[in-house]
Z-matrix of the N, CA and C atoms (Angstrom, degrees):
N
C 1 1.447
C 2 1.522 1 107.17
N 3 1.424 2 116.14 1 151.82
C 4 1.368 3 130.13 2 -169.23
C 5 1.188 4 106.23 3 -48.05
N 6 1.330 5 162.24 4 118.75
C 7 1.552 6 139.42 5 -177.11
C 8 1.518 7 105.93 6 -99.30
N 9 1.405 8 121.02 7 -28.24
C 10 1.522 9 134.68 8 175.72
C 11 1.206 10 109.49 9 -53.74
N 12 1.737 11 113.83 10 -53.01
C 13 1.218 12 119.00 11 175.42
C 14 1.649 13 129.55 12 -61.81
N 15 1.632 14 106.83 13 -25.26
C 16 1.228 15 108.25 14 159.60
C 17 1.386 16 130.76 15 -77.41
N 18 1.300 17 101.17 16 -16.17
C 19 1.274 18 111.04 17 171.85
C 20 1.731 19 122.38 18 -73.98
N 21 1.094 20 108.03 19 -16.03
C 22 1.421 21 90.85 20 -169.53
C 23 2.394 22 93.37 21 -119.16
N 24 1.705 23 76.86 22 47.13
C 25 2.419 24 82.96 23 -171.56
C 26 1.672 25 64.17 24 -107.53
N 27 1.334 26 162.17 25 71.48
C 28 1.355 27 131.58 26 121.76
C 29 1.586 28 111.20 27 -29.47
N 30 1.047 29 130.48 28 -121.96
C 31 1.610 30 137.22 29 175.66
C 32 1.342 31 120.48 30 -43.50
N 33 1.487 32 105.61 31 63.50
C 34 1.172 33 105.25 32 -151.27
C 35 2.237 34 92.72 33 -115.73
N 36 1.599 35 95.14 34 151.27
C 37 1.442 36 89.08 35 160.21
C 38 1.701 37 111.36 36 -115.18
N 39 1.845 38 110.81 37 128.43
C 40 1.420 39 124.56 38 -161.89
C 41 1.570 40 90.13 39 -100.96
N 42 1.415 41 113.14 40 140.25
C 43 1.482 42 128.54 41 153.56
C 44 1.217 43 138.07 42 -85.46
N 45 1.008 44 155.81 43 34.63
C 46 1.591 45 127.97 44 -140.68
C 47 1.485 46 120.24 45 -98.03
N 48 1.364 47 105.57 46 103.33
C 49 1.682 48 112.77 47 -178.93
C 50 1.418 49 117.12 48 90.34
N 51 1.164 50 136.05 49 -28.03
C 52 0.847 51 121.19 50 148.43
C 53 1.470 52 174.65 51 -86.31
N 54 1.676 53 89.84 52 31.94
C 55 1.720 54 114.08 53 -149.99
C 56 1.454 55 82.65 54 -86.18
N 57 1.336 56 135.93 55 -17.48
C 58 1.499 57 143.20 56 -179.00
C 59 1.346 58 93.22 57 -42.10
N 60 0.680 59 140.61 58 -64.75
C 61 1.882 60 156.65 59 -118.40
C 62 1.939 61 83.80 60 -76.94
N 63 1.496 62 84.91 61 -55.74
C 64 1.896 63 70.48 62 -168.94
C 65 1.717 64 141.49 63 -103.11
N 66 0.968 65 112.40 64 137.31
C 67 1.475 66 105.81 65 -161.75
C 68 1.451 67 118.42 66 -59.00
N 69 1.499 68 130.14 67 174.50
C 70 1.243 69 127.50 68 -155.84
C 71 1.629 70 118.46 69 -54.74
N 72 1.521 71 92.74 70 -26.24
C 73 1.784 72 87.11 71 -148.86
C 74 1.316 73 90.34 72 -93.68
N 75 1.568 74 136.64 73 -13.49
C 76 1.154 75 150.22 74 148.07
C 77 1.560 76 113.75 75 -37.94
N 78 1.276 77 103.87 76 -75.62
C 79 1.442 78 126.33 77 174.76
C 80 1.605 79 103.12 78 -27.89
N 81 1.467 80 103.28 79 -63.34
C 82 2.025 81 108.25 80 -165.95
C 83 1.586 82 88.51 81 -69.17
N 84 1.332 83 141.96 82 -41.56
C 85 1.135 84 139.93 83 163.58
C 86 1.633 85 120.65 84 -4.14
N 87 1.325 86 105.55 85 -89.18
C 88 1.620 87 139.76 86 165.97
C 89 1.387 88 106.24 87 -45.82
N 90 1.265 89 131.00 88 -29.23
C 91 1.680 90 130.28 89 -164.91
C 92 1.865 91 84.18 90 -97.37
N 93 1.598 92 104.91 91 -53.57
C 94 1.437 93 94.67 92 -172.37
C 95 1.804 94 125.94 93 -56.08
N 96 1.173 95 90.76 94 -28.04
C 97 1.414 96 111.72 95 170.63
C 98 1.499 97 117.04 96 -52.21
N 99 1.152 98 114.41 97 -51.39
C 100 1.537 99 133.03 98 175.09
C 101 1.278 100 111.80 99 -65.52
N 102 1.008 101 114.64 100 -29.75
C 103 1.581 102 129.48 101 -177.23
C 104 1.722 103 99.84 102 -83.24
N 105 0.950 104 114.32 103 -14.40
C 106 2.009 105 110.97 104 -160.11
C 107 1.206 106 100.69 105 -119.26
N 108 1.750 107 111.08 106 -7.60
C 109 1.530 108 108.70 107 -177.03
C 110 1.222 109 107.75 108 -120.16
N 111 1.540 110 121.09 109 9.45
C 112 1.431 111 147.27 110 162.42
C 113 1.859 112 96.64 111 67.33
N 114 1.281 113 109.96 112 30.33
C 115 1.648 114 107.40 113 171.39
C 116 1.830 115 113.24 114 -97.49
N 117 1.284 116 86.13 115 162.66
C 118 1.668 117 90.43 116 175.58
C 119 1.586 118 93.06 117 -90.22
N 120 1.837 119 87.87 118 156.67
C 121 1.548 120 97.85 119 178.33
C 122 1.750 121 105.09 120 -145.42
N 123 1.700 122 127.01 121 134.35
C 124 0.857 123 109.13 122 -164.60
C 125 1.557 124 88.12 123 -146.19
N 126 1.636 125 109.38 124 141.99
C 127 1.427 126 131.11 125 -156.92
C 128 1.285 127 128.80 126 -107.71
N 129 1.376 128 156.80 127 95.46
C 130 1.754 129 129.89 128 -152.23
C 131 1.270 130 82.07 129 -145.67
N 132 1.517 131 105.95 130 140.77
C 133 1.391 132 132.20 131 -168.27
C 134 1.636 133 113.29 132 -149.76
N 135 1.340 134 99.91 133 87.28
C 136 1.780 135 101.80 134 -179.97
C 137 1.534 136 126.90 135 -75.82
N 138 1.658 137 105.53 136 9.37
C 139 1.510 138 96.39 137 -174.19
C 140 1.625 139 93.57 138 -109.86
N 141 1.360 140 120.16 139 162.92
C 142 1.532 141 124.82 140 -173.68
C 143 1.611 142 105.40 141 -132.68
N 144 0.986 143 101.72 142 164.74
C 145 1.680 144 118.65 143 170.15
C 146 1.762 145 89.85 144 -91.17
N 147 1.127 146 116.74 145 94.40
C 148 1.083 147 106.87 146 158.94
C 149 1.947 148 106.14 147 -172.20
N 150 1.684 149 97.37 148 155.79
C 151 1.594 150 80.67 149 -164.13
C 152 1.671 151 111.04 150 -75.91
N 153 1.321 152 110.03 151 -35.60
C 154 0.799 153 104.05 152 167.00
C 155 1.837 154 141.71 153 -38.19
N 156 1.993 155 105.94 154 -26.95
C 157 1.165 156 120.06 155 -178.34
C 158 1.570 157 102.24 156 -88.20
N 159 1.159 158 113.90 157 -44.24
C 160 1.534 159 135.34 158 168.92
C 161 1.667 160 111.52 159 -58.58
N 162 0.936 161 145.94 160 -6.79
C 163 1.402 162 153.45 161 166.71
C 164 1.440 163 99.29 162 -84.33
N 165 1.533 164 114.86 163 -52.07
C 166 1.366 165 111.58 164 -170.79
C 167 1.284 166 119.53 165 -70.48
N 168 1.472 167 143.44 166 -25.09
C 169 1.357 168 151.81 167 116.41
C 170 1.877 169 116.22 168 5.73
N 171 1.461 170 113.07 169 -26.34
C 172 0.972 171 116.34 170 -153.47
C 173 2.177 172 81.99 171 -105.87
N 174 1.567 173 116.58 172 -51.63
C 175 1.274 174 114.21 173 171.32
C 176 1.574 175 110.26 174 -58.15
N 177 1.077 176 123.76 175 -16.78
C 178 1.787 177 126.69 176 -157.49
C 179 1.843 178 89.72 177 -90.88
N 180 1.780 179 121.05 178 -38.39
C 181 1.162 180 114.31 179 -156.42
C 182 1.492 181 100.21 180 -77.40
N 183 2.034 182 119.08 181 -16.52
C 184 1.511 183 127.05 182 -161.82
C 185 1.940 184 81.52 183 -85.00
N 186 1.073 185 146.98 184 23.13
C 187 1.338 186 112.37 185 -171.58
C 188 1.912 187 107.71 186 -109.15
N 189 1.556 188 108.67 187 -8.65
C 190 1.004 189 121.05 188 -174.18
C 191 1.534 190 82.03 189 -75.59
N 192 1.477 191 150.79 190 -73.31
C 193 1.274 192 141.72 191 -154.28
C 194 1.581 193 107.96 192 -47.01
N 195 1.258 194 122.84 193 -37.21
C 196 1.620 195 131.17 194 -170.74
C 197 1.432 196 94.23 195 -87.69
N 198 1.081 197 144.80 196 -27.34
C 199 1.534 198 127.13 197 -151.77
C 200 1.803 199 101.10 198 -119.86
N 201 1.167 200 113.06 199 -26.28
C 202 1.608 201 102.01 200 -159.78
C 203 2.038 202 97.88 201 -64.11
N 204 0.860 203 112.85 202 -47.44
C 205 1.210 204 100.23 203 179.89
C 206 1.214 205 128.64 204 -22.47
N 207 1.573 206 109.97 205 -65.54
C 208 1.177 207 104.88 206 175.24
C 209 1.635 208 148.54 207 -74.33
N 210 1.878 209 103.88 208 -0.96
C 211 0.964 210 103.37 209 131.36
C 212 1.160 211 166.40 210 -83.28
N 213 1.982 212 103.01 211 163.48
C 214 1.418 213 107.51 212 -158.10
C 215 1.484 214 102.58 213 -131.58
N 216 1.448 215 94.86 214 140.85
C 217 1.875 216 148.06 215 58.14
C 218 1.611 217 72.99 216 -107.14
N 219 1.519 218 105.98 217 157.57
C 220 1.059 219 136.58 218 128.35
C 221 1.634 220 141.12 219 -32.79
N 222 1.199 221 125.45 220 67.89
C 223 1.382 222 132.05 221 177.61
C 224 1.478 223 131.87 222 -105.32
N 225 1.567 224 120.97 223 117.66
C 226 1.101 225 125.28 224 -161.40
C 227 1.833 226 101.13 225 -65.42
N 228 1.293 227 122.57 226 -39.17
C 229 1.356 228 106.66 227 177.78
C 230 1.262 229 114.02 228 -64.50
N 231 1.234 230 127.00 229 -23.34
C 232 1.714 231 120.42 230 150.81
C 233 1.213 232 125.73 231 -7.62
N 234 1.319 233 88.88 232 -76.28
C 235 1.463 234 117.14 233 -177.77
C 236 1.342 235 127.47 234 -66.06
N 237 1.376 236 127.40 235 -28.46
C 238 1.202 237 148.44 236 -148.07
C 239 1.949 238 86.71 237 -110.73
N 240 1.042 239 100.87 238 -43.62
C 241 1.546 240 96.84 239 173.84
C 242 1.443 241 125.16 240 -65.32
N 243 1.196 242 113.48 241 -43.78
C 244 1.179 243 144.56 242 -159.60
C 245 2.502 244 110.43 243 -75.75
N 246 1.732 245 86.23 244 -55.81
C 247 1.429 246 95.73 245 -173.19
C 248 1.571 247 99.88 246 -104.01
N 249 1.308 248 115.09 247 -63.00
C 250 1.503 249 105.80 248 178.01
C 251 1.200 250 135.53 249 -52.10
N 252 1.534 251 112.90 250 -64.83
C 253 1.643 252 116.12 251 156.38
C 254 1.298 253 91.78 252 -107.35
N 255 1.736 254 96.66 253 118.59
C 256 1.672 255 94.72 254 163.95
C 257 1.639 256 136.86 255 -92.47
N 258 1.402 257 90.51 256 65.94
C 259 1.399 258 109.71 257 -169.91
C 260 1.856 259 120.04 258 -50.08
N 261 1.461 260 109.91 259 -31.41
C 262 1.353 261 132.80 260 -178.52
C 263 1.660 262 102.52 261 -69.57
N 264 1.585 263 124.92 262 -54.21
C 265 1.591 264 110.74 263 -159.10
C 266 1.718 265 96.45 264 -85.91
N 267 1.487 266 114.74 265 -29.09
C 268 1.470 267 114.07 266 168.11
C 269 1.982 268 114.96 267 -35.80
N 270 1.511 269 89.32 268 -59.34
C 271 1.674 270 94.06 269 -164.27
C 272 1.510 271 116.21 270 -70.22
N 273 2.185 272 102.28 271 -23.87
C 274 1.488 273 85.94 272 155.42
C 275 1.660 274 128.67 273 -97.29
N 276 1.369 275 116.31 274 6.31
C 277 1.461 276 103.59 275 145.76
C 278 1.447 277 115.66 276 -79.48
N 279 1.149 278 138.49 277 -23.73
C 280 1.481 279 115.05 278 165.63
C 281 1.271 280 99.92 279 -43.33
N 282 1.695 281 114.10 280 -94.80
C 283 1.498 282 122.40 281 -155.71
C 284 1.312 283 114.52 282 -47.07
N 285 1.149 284 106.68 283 -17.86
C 286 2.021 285 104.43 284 174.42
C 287 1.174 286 118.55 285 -59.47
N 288 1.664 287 110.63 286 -55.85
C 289 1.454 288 132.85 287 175.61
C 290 1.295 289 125.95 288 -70.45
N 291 1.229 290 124.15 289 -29.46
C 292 1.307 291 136.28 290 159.83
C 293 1.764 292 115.05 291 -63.81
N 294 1.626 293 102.02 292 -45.92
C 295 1.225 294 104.42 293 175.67
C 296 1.597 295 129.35 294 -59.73
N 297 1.052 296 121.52 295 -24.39
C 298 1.048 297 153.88 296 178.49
C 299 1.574 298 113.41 297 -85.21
N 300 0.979 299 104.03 298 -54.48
C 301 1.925 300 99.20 299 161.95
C 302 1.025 301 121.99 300 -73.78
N 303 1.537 302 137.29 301 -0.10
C 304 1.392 303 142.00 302 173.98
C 305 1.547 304 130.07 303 -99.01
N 306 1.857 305 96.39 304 -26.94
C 307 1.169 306 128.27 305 179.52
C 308 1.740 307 109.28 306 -36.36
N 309 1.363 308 140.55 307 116.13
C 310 1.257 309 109.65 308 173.99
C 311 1.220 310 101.89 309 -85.41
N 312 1.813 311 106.67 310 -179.70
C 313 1.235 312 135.54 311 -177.68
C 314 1.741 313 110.27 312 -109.75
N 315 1.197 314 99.49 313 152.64
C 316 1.454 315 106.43 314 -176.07
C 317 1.755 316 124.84 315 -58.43
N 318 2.009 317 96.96 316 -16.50
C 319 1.669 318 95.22 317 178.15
C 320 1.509 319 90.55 318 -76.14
N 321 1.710 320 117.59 319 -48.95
C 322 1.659 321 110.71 320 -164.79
C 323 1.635 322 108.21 321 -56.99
N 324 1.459 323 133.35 322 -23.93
C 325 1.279 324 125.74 323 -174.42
C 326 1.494 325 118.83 324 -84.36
N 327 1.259 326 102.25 325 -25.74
C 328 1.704 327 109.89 326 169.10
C 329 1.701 328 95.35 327 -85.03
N 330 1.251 329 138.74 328 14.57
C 331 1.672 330 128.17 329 176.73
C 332 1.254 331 87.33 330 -118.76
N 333 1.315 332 145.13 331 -19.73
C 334 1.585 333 135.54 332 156.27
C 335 1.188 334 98.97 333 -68.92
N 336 1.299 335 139.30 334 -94.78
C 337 1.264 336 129.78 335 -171.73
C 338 1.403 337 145.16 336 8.53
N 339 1.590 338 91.63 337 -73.42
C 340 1.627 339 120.16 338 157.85
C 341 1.112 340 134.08 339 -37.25
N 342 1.901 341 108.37 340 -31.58
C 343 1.122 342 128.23 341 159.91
C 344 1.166 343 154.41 342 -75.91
N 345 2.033 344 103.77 343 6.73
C 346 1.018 345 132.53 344 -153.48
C 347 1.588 346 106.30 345 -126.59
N 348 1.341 347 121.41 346 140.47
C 349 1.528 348 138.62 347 -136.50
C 350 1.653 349 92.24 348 -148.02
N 351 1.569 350 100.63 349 139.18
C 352 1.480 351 121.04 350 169.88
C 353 1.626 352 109.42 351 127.72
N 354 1.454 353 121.00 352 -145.94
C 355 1.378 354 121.79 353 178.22
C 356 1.513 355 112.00 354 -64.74
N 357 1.741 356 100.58 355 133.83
C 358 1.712 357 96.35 356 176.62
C 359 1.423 358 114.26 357 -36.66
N 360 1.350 359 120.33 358 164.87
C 361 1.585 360 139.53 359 177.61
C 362 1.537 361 107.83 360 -148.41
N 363 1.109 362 103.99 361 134.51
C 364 1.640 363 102.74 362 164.67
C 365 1.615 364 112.32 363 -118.96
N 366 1.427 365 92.37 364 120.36
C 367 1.141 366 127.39 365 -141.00
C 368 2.038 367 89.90 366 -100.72
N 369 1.477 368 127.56 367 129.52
C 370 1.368 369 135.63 368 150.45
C 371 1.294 370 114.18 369 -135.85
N 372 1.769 371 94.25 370 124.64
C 373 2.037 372 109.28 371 -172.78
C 374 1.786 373 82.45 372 -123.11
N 375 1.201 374 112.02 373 146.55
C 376 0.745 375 146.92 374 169.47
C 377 1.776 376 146.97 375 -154.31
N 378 1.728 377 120.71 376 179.01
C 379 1.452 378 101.15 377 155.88
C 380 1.893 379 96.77 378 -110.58
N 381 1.150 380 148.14 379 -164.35
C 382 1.348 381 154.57 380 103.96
C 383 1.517 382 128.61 381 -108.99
N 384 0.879 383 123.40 382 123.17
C 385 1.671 384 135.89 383 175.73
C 386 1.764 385 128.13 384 -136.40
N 387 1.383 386 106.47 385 115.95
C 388 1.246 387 100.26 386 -178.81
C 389 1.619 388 107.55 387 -48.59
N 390 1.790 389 106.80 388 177.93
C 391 1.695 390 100.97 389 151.02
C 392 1.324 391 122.19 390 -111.25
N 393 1.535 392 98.36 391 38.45
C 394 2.131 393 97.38 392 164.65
C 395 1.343 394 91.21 393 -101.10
N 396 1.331 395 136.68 394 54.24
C 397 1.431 396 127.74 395 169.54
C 398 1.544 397 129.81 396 63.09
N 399 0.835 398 121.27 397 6.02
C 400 1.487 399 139.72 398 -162.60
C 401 1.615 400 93.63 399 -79.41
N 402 1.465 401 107.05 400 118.15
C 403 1.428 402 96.29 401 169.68
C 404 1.545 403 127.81 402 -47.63
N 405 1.381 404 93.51 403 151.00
C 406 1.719 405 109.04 404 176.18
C 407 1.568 406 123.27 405 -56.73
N 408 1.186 407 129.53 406 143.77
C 409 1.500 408 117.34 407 178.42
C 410 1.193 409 111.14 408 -124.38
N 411 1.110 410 126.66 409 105.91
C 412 1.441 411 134.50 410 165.79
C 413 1.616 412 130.16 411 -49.36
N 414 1.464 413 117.88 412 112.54
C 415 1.331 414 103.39 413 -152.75
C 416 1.983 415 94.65 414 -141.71
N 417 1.517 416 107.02 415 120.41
C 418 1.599 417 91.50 416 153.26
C 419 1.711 418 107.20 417 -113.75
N 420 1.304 419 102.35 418 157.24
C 421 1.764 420 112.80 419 168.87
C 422 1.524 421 110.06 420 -134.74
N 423 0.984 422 96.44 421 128.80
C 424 1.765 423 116.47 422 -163.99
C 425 1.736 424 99.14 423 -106.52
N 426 1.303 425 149.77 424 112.95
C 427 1.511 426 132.27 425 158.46
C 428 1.918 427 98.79 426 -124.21
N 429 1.341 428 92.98 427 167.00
C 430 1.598 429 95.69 428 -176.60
C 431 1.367 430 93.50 429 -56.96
N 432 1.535 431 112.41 430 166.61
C 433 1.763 432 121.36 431 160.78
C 434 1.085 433 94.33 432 -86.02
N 435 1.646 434 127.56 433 134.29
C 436 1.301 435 131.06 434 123.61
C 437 1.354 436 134.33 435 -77.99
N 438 1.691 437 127.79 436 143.48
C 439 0.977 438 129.64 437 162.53
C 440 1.156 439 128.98 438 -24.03
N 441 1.579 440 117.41 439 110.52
C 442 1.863 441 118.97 440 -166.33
C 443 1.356 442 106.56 441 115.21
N 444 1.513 443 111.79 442 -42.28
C 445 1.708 444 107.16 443 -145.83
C 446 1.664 445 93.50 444 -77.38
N 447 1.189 446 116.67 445 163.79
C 448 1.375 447 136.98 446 179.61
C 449 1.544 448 94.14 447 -71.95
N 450 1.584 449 125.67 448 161.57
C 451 1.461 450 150.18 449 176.82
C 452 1.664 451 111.42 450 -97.70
């Protein structure tokens, strides 16, 4: 990930994961905002449109069956949610899978961008991913341009 670019988010507003939540015109909203309040703003989004990321949603929804036990206090609707009606691994395969189809992509975040008006910004959309497999992270960072800095 850019480290320059993090470097220069002093007053910056950080996202992480949840920029999903809002739809586009929302989305340019919040960026325009950043832009009008002359702050840096920087974005990271670990879930993907991808099946491969979306398959895993499907291991993430089995973890409520292995884990509720051991939480505590102890509550029988826990349980009752969990094994009988498994109302709990359902709702996190919804939001997993949903999350994941909403996620933008780095062409749609540079097509918000583009769309955005006021003092220059230098603008980096991207993915980053090590190569020990570690999912990819989707990231833009927006800071004012200063005089000198590259576009």
């Amino acid at each position: 990930m850019p480290r320059k670019s993090l470097a220069r988010c002093k007053d910056s507003e950080r996202c992480f994961r949840p920029f999903i939540i809002f739809p586009r015109k929302e989305a340019r909203a919040i960026l325009q905002n950043a832009i009008d309040a002359g702050q840096s703003i920087a974005i990271f989004e670990i879930t993907r449109r991808a099946p491969l990321t979306i398959s895993l949603m499907f291991a993430w929804a089995l973890m409520p069956f292995v884990f509720t036990l051991f939480i505590r206090p102890f509550r029988w609707s826990r349980l009752f949610c969990t094994y009988v009606v498994p109302i709990i691994p359902l709702v996190l395969l919804f939001d997993g899978v949903v999350s994941c189809l909403r996620t933008y992509r780095p062409r749609e975040l540079r097509e918000i961008v583009d769309k955005l008006s006021g003092i220059e910004y230098q603008w980096e959309v991207g993915e980053h991913s090590k190569a020990s497999g570690r999912a990819p992270i989707t990231y833009l960072i927006g800071s004012p341009q200063t005089r000198g800095s590259p576009t």
